[in-house]
N, C-alpha and C positions, 0 to 999 in steps of 0.2 A: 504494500500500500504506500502511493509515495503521499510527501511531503500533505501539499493543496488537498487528495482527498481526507488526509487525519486532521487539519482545521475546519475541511467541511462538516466533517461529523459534530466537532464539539460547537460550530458556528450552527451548528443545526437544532443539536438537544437542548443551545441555550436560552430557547425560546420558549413557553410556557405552553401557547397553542401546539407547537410542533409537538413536544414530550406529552401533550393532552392525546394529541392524534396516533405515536405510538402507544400510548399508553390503550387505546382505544383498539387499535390494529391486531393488539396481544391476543383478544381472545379469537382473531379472523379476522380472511382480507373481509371488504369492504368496497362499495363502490363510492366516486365523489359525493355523490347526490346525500346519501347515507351517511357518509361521515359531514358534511357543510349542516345537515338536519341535527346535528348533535353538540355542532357551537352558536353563538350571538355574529359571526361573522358572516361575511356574504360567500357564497361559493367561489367565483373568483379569488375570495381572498384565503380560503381554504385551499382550492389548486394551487396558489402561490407558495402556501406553507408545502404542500406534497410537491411539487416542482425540487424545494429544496431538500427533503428529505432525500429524493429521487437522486438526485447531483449527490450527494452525500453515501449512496446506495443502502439506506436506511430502508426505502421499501421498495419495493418493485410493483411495477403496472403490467396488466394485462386488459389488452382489449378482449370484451367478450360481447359478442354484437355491437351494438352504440354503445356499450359504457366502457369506461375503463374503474376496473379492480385494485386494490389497493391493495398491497400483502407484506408483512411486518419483514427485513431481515436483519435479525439481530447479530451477527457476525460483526459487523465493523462497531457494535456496543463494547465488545471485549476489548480495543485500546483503550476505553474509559475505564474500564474495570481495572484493569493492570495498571492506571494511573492512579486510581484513586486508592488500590494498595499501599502503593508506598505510604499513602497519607496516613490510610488506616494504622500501618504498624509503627507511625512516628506517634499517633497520638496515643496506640497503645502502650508505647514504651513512657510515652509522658505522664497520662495518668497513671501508671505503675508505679512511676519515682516518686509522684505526689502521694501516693496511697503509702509508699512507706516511710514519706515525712512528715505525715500526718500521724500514724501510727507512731514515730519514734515521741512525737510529742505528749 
């Protein structure tokens, strides 16, 4: 995965509607129409949000007659995940030192 598409993912999840729409995707694709019915946004502005996801390769499209289907791929999640490791085991190692300076008091 180079460079440009690992800032499209995190430029992607950082958006509230976008992570509403996977969040949405998780239990099955979807068509537009179906997921635009599920926010205050207008569909346009929903395709805009999945345009970027799409770029990011967050979900994939399928035409199926006139519509196009929406379907989750969580594969490019996992650079988020192995990032946000490290973070995990800096603060576990933090609150550990605080849990035993607390204790020695």
């Amino acid at each position: 995965m180079n460079a440009a598409t690992k800032a499209d993912v995190y430029r992607a999840i950082a958006d509230p509607t976008r992570r509403a729409i996977l969040d949405r995707l998780r239990a099955g694709g979807a068509p537009v129409n179906a997921l635009a019915a599920d926010f205050a946004q207008t569909r346009p502005a929903i395709s805009k949000h999945l345009r970027v996801l799409k770029q990011a390769r967050l979900v994939k499209e399928q035409r199926i007659g006139r519509e196009r289907v929406y379907r989750l791929e969580p594969l490019p999640l996992q650079q988020v995940v192995g990032w946000l490791e490290g973070y995990r085991a800096m603060w576990q190692t933090n609150l550990d030192n605080l849990k035993r300076h607390l204790e020695k008091k």
